[in-house]
N, C-alpha and C positions, 0 to 999 in steps of 0.2 A: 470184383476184378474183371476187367473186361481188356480186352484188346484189338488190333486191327490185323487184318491180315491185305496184302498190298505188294504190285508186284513195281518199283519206283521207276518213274521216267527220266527220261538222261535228263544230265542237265543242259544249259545255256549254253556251258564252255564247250559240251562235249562233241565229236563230231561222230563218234564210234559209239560201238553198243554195250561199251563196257560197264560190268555192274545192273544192266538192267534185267538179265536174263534170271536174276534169283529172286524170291519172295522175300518179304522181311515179316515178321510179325513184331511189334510193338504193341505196349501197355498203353492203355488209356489213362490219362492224368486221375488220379484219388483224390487229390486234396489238392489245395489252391496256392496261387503261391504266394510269396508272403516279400517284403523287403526288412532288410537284417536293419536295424537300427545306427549301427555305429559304421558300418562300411557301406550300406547302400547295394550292399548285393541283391538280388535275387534269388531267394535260393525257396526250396521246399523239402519236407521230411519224406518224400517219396521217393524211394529207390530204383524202383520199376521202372520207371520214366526214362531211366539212363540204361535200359534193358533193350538190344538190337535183336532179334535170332532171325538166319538166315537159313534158307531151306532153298533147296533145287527142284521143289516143284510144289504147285499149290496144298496138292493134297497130303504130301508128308506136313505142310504148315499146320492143314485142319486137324491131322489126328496129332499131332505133339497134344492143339488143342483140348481137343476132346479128351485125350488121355490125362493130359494135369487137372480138367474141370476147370477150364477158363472158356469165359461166355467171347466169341469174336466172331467178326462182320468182314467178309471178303469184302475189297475195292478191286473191279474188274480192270484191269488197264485197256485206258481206250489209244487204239493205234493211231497213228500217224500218217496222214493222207499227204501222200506227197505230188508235186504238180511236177512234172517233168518241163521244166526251161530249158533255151539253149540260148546262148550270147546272139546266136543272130535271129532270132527272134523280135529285137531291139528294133532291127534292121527293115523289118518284113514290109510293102510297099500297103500291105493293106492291113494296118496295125488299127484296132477300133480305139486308142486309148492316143490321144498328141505325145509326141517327144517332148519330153521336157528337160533342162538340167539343172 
């Protein structure tokens, strides 16, 4: 039984920082999955899989770990490098890149 320990980046939609500031730990898949015969599902006998826990900071993640005796692997969050733009920028008489629309 192994699992990850991971602290998740916003998504697509998001514009705000909400949900990214907690860790999650998650179970690594055990077993494979399989397709159900008569309905076409996807399912598998593992339970874990459907298992979230959330912690408010990396190191309460690691000792839940270490205290149940589960093997997991921190994933470091890498930040987001932001480029400060401004609208008139667009504008600038010595833009190295052509206007285009």
């Amino acid at each position: 039984m192994s699992a990850k320990i991971y602290r998740p980046a916003k998504t697509a939609m998001q514009s705000g920082n909400a949900k990214t500031h907690l860790w999650l730990l998650e179970y690594d898949q055990a077993e494979s999955r399989r397709i159900e015969p008569i309905m076409g599902y996807t399912s598998s006998g593992d339970m874990r899989q459907q298992v979230r826990l959330s912690f408010e900071t990396r190191e309460l993640a690691e000792a839940y770990a270490i205290r149940n005796g589960i093997e997991y692997r921190v994933i470091l969050p890498k930040e987001a490098s932001r480029k400060a733009l401004s609208y008139t920028d667009n504008f600038r008489f010595n833009r190295t890149q052509p206007w285009t629309h």
